[in-house]
C-alpha positions, 0 to 999 in steps of 0.5 A: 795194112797189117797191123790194122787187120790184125786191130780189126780181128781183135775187135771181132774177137772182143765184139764176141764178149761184148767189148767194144774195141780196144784204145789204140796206143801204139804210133805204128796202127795209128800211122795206117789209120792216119794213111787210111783217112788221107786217103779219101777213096779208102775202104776202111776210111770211116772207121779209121776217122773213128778210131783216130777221133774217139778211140786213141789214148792220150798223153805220152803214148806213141799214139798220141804223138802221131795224132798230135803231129796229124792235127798239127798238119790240118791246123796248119793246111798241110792236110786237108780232112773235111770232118776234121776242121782246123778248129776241131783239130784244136779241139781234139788238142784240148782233150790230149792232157799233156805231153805231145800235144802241148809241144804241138800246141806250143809250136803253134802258139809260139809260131809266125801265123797269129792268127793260129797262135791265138788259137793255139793259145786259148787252148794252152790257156786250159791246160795244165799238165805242162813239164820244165821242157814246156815251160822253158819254152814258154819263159825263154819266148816271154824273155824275147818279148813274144806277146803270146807267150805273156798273155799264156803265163799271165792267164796261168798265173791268174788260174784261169784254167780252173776260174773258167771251169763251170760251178760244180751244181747246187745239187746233185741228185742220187739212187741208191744201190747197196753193194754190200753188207759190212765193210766192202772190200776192193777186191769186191771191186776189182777182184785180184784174180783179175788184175792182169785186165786191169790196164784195158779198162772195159774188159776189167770193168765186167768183174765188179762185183756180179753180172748181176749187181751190174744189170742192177745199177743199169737198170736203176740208171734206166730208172733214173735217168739224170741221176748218179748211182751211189754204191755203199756198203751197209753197215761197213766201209767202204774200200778196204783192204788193198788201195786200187785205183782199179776198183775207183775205175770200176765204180766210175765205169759204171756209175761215173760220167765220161771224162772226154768225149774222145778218150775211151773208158776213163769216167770220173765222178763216182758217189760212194758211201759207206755206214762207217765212211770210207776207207782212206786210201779208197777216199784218196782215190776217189778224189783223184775221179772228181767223185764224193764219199760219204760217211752216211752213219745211217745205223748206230749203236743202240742205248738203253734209257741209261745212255748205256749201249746195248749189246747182243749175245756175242758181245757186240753192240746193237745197231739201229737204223737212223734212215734207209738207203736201201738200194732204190732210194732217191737222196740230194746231196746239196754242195752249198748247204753240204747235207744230204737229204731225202726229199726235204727231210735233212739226213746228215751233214756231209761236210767232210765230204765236201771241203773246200779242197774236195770240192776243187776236186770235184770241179776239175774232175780230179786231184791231178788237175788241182796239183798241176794247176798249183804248180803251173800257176806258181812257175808262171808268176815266179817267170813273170815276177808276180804274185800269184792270184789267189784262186784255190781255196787256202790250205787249212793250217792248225796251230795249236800254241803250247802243244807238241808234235806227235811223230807224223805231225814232225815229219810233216812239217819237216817235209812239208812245201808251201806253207806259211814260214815257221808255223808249227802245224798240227794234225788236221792241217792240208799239206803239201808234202815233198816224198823220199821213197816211191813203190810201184807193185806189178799188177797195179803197175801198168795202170801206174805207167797209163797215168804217168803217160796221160799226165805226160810224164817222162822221167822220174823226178829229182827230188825222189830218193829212190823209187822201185818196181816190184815183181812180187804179185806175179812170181808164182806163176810165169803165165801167158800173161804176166809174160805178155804184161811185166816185161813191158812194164818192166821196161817202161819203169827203168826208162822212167828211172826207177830200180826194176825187179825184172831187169829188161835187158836180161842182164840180172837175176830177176828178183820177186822180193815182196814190195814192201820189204824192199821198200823196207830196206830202201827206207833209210832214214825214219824221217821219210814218206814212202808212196807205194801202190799197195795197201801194205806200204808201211814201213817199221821206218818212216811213215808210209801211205799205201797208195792207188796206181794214180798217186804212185804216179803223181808221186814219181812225176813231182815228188809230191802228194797232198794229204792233211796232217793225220791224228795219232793214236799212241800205242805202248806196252807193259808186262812181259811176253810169255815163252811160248807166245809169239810177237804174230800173237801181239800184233793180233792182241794190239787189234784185240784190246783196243776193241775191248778197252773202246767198246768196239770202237776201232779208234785206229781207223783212218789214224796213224798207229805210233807203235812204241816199239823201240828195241824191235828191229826193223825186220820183225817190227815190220809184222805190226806195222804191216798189219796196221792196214787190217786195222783200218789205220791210214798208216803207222810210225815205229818209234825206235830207240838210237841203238835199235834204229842204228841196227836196223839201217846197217841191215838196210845198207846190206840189203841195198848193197846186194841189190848193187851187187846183183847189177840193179843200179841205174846210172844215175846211182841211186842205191849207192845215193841210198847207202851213203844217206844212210851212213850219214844218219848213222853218223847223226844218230851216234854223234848225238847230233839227230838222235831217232825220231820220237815224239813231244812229251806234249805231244796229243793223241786222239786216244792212247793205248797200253798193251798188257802182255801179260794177258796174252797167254796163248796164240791168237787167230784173226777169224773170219768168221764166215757164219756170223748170223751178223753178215756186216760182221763177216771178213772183218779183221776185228775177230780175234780168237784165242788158240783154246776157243778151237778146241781139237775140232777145227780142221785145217786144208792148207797152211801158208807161211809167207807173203810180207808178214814174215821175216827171216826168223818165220823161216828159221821157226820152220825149221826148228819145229820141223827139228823139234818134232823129229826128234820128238816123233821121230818122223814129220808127217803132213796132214794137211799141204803146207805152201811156204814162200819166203818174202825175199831171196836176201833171207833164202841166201841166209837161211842157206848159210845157216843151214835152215834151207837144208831142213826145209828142202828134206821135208818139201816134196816141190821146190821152186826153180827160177830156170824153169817157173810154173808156168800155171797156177797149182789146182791140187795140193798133196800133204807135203810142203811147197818151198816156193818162189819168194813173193807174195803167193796165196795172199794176192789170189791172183795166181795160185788160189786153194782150193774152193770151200777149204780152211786155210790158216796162214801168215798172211794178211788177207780174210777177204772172201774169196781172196785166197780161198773161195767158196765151194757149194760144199761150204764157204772157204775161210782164210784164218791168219795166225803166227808161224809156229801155229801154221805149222803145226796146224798143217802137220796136224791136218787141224788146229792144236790145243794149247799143250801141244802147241807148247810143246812143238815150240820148246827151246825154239826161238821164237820172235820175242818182244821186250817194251823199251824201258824208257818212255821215247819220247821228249 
C-alpha cells in the first residue's frame, strides 16, 4: 500500500500547480492497483479503475505488461470486473501499441477458445507495431496449418490495418494564432531550460510560449469550437533551430486532438504554418503527430513597376502582405483540392503540404504507423508467399536520363531499400533509406526511450553500425535532476545496445564529450547516414539529419528512415584567406554572400549544403558544417580530397579506440566493428579501389556558390540584432557584421568559447593569445568572464601533453572537477576564466545561463533569445557568435576590439586556415 500512498501524495502535490496526475509506468504501483480493483470492497477502488483504464503508459513499460496480463485474466474469466467486460478488455488491448499486449493478444489468437481467438484476432488485424519475436510466431502457427494465424497474415498482407481506418475529411476548418513574429524558434516551443520535464508531458506543456499565449489559443478553442488552432510564425519559419519532438508535443497539446482515450497527454494532429514554411526537421516531426505544415507565403517581396524588388534603408527587401491570418481568422484547408482558403476566396495551394505520403500520415495519425505498416505488410506476403496488395500510395521515384547524381542523391541511392532495381533516382524522389550511425542526446533522451517503449522496441536493431548516448546537455551541472533523470536513461540505452556516455554500472569515467563530435568520429566512412537527436548532427563525413527524439527511435528500432532525396546546393572557394582571419570567419562569410549574391534569398534552406572543402580535415571542417543547421540547410555533405579523408579517419580510429580503452565496448563489440570498417575504407580509398566520395561532373544543383576569400578582410559576427525596427528580422543568423561596424563602442559581459563549434585548435588559440598578450602587456587582465569548456576530454588529454592546459589553468581562477561536479548552476560571474566541464554548456541554456540583459559574445551556435542569455528590464540580452581569437579578446577587453588590435593579439598564432583544393572534386 505504500507505493500507492505515495502516487496519491504526488497527485496532491501536482493538483497544487494544476496537473492532473502523473501516467503510471512502473509494474509495481500498477501491481496495487490491480489488487485494489479485485478487491471490490476496497476504499481506493474506483480510482484505481481510473488509473488502470486511462492513466497507464503503453507499450513496452512494465506497466504495461501488468495491465497487459490483467486483461488477459478477464478475457479469459480468470478474474471477474464488471466495469471491465471481456470485450472492453480487448479494447483496451487495441489501444496498448505493441510490445506486451501483442504477446497477449497472440496467445489469445493463437489459443484453443475460438471463440476468443477470433476476437483476439480482429484486434491483432489493427495492429501494427509487431517485432520478429511476434511474427515468427505468427509463421511458425501458419506452417502448422493454424487458420487464424492465415486469416491475420492475409489481412496484414492486404494492409487492411490502414484501408479500414476512416478517410481524413474533405475539410478541415482552422483559427488562426499568431505565435510569433519572424522565424519561431523551438525553444519558443519548448524552452531548453526546461528540458529535464520534457518526458511528463503535461507539466512540460505549461512552458510554451506564454501562460498568456496559452489562455489565447483556449480561448480561441471556446470561440471555435470543432475547429483546430493553427500556430504560425509571421513573417518566419516555423521551428528552427534544435529539432524537438518536445516542441511538436507541445503544439499538439494545445492544439491537437487526443490519440487514445485511455492513454494520458499523447495528442496528435498539430496545424502549424509559417510565412516562409517549416523548418525541415519541425516538419519531420510534425508528420510523426499526423499534423499539417504549411508554408502559407502570405507576405512577399514588393516590386516596383520595373519588376525590381524594392528595398528599405537597411538594404533588405519590403514585404507586403498578400492576405491576413492574423490571429482569429477562420480558413479551410480543403484535403481534395489540397488549397486553402478563407470563406471562398482561394488563398494558396497547399500541395506539399499534403502529398500523398503526408496524407497517409494524416489518416494513421503519424509516420510510425505508416512505417510499421509497410513493414508488417511485406513480412506477411513474404510468409505467405504473395505479393503484397498495393495500398500505400507508390513512392515518387525521379529519374532524369543523362543527368549525374549530386553527392547526397549518391548516398542515397547506395542506401536506399525498396525501390525499383537499377533506376538511378534523382532529388525529389520518397526514399527508404537503411541508417549507419544513430545519436541520442541526454535531454531529449528519455523522450527517445518513451517512443522506443511505445512502438515495443527492445533492442537495437542489427542493421545499425553503431549508436551512442550522449551525456553532454547536462554536464555542467550534476543537479537534482539530472541526478533523477541520466542514470535512468543511461541504463535503459546500454540495455537497448547503445554506447553510453554515463557508464550504469559505474565501471568507467563518465564521458560528457559534445554529441556531435563523438558522432563525428564514430562516423567512419563518407558514404553513411547519421540520425541524431539534435539539430547539429551533421557530420564533415556523410551525410547527417538532425532529428526529433521520434525518428531517433525509429532509426534505433528498424534501422530505417524515410525522407525524399533532398536537392543540393554546391558551395566552392577561390582566392586566398588572409593571415589574420580565421576559417570561424568564413563560415559566417558562406552565410553572408550567399544572401548578397541571392538577394536575400536564403537558397540554403531546407538543401543540402555540398561544401567542397576538400583539404579541411574532419575536426575543423566540422565548423562549417555544424553551422549549416543556422543557415536553415536540412543537412551538409563534405567533400574531401583521398589523402584528407584517409587522415581524417586514422583520426577516428583513434578516437574510437579511446572510447575502448576507457571500457566503453558493449558485448556485442561495436567499436571495434567500427575500427575495422574504417580500416577498410582506408584500404579502398589508397588501393584505388573506392576513392572518396565526390559528386557527377553532371551532376545539377539547385544553385551554385563560389566564396571569394579574398573579400573577407576582417573577422565576422553573426548579430542578433535585437533592435531591429523589423521584429521578423530579430534572432535570425542572416545578420553577419564585420569586425569594424562595432567600432570600440560595444561592450562585452561574457565570453564563451566552446560547445561543438570548436575543436582542438580553438583551444590552443587560447592559449597562444593568452602567450601573445603576456608577453606583449606583460600581464592578462580580464574585463569581462571568459567561460571555456572544450567539446571533449580526447582534446584536454592532448592539450595536456602539449602544454597548452598549463596555460590555460595559471590564468583560469575555476577549473572543473569531475570528483566533485556543480551541483547548481552558476548565477554570478567574476572577470576570470572558467576552465569547465566538456559538453555543450552556455549553448543549451539548460543550465548554466548568463546573466539577464548581458552581451555575450561567444563560439557558439545559438542567438535565440533567451537561449543562452535573457532579457533583463534594464536591456534585451544579446548572444553574438564570432571566432575564437575574437571571443577571447573581446572578454580581456570587457569589449569588442578594432581591427588593428585584434591583429596584433593574433600575430604568429595559428590560427584555423583553409586553403581551396586545387583540383575540381568532382567526376
Amino acid at each position: 500500500m505504500n507505493i500507492y500512498k505515495d502516487y496519491i501524495k504526488e497527485i496532491e502535490e501536482r493538483a497544487a500547480q494544476g496537473l492532473h496526475p502523473k501516467p503510471i509506468d512502473g509494474a509495481e504501483l500498477l501491481g496495487e492497483i490491480i489488487a485494489q480493483i479485485k478487491d471490490t470492497e476496497n476504499e481506493y477502488r474506483e480510482d484505481s479503475l481510473k488509473f488502470f483504464i486511462y492513466n497507464t503508459l503503453p507499450g513496452t513499460t512494465s506497466a504495461a505488461g501488468a495491465k497487459a496480463r490483467f486483461l488477459k485474466e478477464i478475457i479469459l474469466g480468470e478474474s471477474l470486473v464488471a466495469e471491465i467486460t471481456p470485450a472492453f478488455a480487448f479494447e483496451l488491448l487495441s489501444h496498448m501499441k505493441g510490445g506486451p499486449s501483442i504477446g497477449v493478444l497472440l496467445d489469445l489468437a493463437l489459443g484453443e477458445d475460438f471463440s476468443i481467438a477470433k476476437q483476439a484476432a480482429q484486434v491483432l488485424k489493427t495492429q501494427v507495431y509487431l517485432y520478429d519475436a511476434d511474427t515468427d510466431r505468427l509463421k511458425e502457427a501458419f506452417k502448422n496449418g493454424n487458420e487464424i494465424a492465415r486469416e491475420i497474415l492475409e489481412s496484414y498482407a492486404r494492409g487492411e490495418f490502414f484501408t479500414k481506418l476512416p478517410e481524413i475529411p474533405e475539410e478541415i476548418k482552422i483559427v488562426t494564432f499568431i505565435a510569433g513574429e519572424g522565424d519561431i524558434s523551438t525553444d519558443l516551443l519548448s524552452p531548453g531550460n526546461q528540458a529535464h520535464s520534457r518526458s511528463d508531458r503535461e507539466l512540460h506543456g505549461q512552458c510554451m510560449i506564454t501562460t498568456a499565449a496559452q489562455k489565447q489559443i483556449k480561448a480561441l478553442q471556446e470561440e471555435h469550437p470543432g475547429k483546430s488552432v493553427m500556430l504560425i510564425a509571421e513573417k518566419g519559419t516555423m521551428g528552427v533551430g534544435s529539432s524537438r519532438m518536445s516542441g511538436v508535443n507541445n503544439v499538439a497539446l494545445w492544439t491537437g486532438k487526443p490519440a487514445s482515450p485511455y492513454i494520458p497527454y499523447v495528442n496528435i494532429a498539430p496545424i502549424v504554418g509559417g510565412t516562409n514554411g517549416i523548418s525541415p526537421i519541425f516538419l519531420t516531426t510534425v508528420d510523426v503527430t499526423g499534423g499539417i505544415g504549411i508554408d502559407l507565403k502570405n507576405w512577399v517581396k514588393k516590386v516596383d513597376e520595373n519588376g525590381n524588388v524594392v528595398r528599405n534603408e537597411s538594404g533588405d527587401p519590403v514585404l507586403e502582405e498578400v492576405y491576413s491570418v492574423a490571429t482569429g481568422t477562420v480558413l479551410t484547408i480543403n484535403t481534395k483540392t489540397k488549397k486553402l482558403y478563407n470563406g471562398e476566396q482561394e488563398l494558396i495551394d497547399i500541395s506539399k503540404a499534403l502529398t500523398p505520403q503526408k496524407r497517409e500520415f494524416i489518416r494513421a495519425g503519424g509516420s510510425y504507423a505508416i512505417v510499421f505498416g509497410k513493414k508488417i505488410q511485406t513480412i506477411a506476403a513474404k510468409i505467405l508467399g504473395i505479393e503484397p496488395t498495393l495500398v500505400f500510395a507508390p513512392s515518387k521515384e525521379i529519374s532524369n536520363e543523362g543527368q549525374g547524381l549530386t553527392a547526397v542523391e549518391k548516398i542515397f541511392n547506395r542506401n536506399a531499400v525498396g525501390t525499383t532495381p537499377g533506376k538511378v533516382l534523382h532529388a525529389g524522389s520518397d526514399v527508404r533509406v537503411e541508417v549507419n550511425i544513430v545519436g541520442s542526446q541526454d535531454t531529449t533522451g528519455l523522450m527517445t526511450a518513451q517512443e522506443l517503449e511505445s512502438m515495443a522496441a527492445t533492442t537495437i536493431s542489427p542493421i545499425v553500425d553503431g549508436a551512442y548516448q550522449s551525456g553532454c546537455h547536462t554536464a555542467s551541472v550534476w543537479d537534482k535532476k539530472a541526478q533523477a533523470n541520466i542514470p535512468k536513461l543511461m541504463k535503459f540505452m546500454n540495455d537497448f545496445g547503445l554506447i553510453t556516455a554515463r557508464d550504469p554500472k559505474g565501471e568507467y569515467h563518465s564521458m560528457t564529450d559534445v554529441i556531435h563530435k563523438v558522432l563525428n568520429d564514430i562516423t567512419i566512412d563518407e558514404w553513411a547516414i547519421i540520425i541524431g537527436g539534435d539539430s547539429h548532427t551533421r557530420m564533415s563525413k556523410g551525410v547527417a539529419f538532425g532529428a526529433d527524439s521520434g525518428t531517433v527511435a525509429i532509426a534505433l528500432a528498424t534501422g530505417e528512415v524515410s525522407m525524399p532525396i533532398p536537392e543540393s546546393v554546391k558551395v566552392t572557394f577561390k582566392g586566398e584567406m588572409k593571415d589574420h582571419m580565421d576559417f570561424r570567419d568564413v563560415v559566417h562569410a558562406t552565410q553572408a554572400q550567399m544572401l548578397q549574391k541571392f538577394g536575400g534569398e536564403n537558397v540554403f534552406q531546407g538543401r543540402i549544403i555540398e561544401v567542397h572543402l576538400g583539404t579541411l580535415p574532419a575536426d575543423q571542417a566540422f565548423t562549417f558544417t555544424d553551422w549549416t543547421a543556422e543557415m536553415k540547410a536540412k543537412a551538409s555533405i563534405c567533400i574531401s580530397e583521398d589523402d584528407t579523408l584517409i587522415e581524417s579517419l586514422e583520426i577516428a580510429k583513434k578516437r574510437i579506440q579511446i572510447m575502448i580503452d576507457k571500457g566503453m565496448e558493449n558485448h556485442k563489440q561495436v567499436l571495434q566493428g567500427l575500427i575495422n570498417k574504417a580500416d577498410k575504407r582506408i584500404a579502398e580509398i589508397k588501393s584505388g579501389e573506392k576513392p572518396a566520395l565526390v559528386p557527377d561532373a553532371n551532376a545539377k544543383y539547385y544553385a551554385e556558390v563560389v566564396i571569394d576569400l579574398d573579400a573577407i578582410v576582417e573577422p565576422m559576427i553573426a548579430d542578433p540584432d535585437v533592435n531591429n525596427k523589423e521584429v521578423s528580422k530579430r534572432y535570425t543568423h542572416d545578420t553577419i557584421r564585420p569586425l569594424s561596424y562595432y567600432g570600440e563602442d560595444k561592450k562585452v559581459d561574457l565570453g564563451f568559447v566552446g560547445s561543438c563549434m570548436v575543436h582542438k585548435g580553438d583551444l590552443k588559440i587560447v592559449s597562444q593569445m593568452l602567450r601573445n598578450l603576456e608577453e606583449q602587456q606583460g600581464k592578462v587582465e580580464f574585463f569581462a568572464p571568459l567561460v571555456v569548456a572544450a567539446p571533449t576530454y580526447n582534446i584536454i588529454e592532448e592539450l595536456k601533453k602539449e602544454g597548452d592546459w598549463d596555460v590555460l589553468q595559471k590564468y583560469s581562477g575555476f577549473e572543473f572537477d569531475d570528483n566533485a561536479p556543480k551541483v547548481a548552476a552558476r548565477t554570478e560571474y567574476e572577470n576570470m576564466m572558467y576552465l569547465e566541464r566538456p559538453g555543450c554548456n552556455l549553448c543549451m541554456g539548460n543550465q548554466e545561463k548568463a546573466a539577464k540583459g548581458d552581451t555575450v559574445l561567444a563560439t557558439s551556435t545559438r542567438l535565440f533569445q533567451g537561449r543562452v542569455v535573457e532579457d533583463s528590464e534594464r536591456k534585451k540580452g544579446e548572444s553574438l557568435l564570432a571566432s575564437t581569437p575574437v571571443v577571447v579578446l573581446s572578454a580581456i577587453l570587457g569589449r569588442i576590439p578594432n581591427l588593428d588590435e585584434y591583429k596584433a593579439a593574433v600575430v604568429g598564432i595559428d590560427l584555423t586556415k583553409f586553403a581551396p583544393p586545387v583540383k575540381q572534386l568532382s567526376r
